[in-house]
N, C-alpha and C positions, 0 to 999 in steps of 0.2 A: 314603615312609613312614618316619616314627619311631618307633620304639619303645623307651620308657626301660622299661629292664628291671634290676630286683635281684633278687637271690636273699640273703636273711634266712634262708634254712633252714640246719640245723645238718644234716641229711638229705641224703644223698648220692643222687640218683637215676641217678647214671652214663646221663646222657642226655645231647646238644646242645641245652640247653632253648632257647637263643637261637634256635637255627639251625629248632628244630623251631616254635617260634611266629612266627618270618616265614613259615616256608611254610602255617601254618596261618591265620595273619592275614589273608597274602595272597589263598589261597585262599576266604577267608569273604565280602574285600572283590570278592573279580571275580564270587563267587559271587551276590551280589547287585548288582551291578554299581553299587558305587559310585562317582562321579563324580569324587572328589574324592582327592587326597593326604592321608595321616591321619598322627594321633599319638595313641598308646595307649600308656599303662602298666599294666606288667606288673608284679606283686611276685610272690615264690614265698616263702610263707613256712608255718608251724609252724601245729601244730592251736590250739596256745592262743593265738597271736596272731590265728587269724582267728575263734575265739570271741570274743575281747574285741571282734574289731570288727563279728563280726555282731550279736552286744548291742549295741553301742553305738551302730551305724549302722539297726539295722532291730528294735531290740527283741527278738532272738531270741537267748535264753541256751542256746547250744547249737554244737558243733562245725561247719563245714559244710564242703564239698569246695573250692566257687570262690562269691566272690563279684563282681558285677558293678555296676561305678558309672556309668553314661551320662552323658553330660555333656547330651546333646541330648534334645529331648521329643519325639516323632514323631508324629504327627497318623495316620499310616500307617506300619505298619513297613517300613521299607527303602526309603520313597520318601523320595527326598534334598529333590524340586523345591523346597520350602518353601525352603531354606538359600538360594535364588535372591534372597530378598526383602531389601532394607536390615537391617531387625530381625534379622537373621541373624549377623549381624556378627560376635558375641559367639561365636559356636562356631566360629570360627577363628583359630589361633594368629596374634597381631600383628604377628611377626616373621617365619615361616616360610611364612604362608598358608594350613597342613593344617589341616584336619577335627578337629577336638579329639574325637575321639570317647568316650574316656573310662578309668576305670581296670577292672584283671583282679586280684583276689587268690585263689593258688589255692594252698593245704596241699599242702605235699610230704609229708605224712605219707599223706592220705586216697588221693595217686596210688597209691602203692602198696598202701593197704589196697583200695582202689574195684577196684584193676586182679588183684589177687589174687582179691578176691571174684567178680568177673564174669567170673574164664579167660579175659584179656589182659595183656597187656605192660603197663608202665607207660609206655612211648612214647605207646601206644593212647589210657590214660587221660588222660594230659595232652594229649595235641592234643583228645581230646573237650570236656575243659571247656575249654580256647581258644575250639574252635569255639560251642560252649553260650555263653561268656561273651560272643561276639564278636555272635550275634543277636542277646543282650540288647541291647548297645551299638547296637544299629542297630535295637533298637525292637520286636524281638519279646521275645514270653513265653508260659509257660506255666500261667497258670492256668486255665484251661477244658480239658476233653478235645480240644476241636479244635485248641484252642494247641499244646495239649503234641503229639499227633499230627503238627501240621505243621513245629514243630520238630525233632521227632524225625527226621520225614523229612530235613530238609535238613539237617542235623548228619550224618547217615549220606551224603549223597551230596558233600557236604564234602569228608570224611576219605575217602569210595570213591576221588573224583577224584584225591586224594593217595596213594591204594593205604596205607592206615594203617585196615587193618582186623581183627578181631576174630578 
């Protein structure tokens, strides 16, 4: 597993953010049992740089916690078998072999405003939207009530498995 990670924040979160998003990556990846070795980026950055990029990338003029960029199109969420086919090619790095699975941009600001507002840690709050970001990446979402419910679920049994609870 790769993971290119920067921190752009000028926000100090006095956490192991590295340390804490492999074992939350990893845990997302066994959680759904993906096949495959991956690479994901990670940025940690400022409320107004991920307003400028949620404008810019999804139309939406507005601050937000994490954003999430999939490299892959899932036909099914979390089912890999598709990437078995030739046409697949393309969602794996040319040189390393891993799963491009795609980018995480997440406000070091909003951890600590999100983690203060909902009486947790800001440990809590960033492994949540890791794990939040990391469905995305592999094909889930929530726009329907049963989406968001069944994410919801597995986002909680996640972070349970990792004992990084609320």
């Amino acid at each position: 597993m790769t993971i290119n990670f920067e921190n752009e924040s000028s926000i100090d979160l006095s956490l192991p953010l590295m340390e804490i998003a492999q074992e939350v990556i990893l845990e997302s990846l066994d959680y759904i049992g993906c096949p495959y070795e991956t690479e994901i980026n990670l940025l940690i950055t400022d409320n107004e740089q991920i307003h400028e990029m949620n404008q810019s990338f999804r139309g939406i003029d507005r601050t937000t916690d994490v954003l999430s960029f999939p490299m892959i199109e899932y036909e099914h969420a979390g089912n890999f078998d598709f990437l078995e086919e030739d046409d697949a090619i393309d969602c794996f790095h040319p040189e390393t072999g891993e799963l491009l699975l795609g980018d995480i941009v997440i406000s070091a600001e909003k951890v600590l405003e999100q983690a203060k507002e909902y009486g947790h840690s800001p440990k809590r709050e960033y492994a949540f939207l890791i794990a939040h970001s990391m469905l995305h990446l592999m094909g889930f979402d929530h726009m329907g009530p049963e989406e968001a419910e069944d994410m919801e679920k597995r986002q909680k049994e996640i972070l349970d498995h990792l004992q990084i609870t609320r």
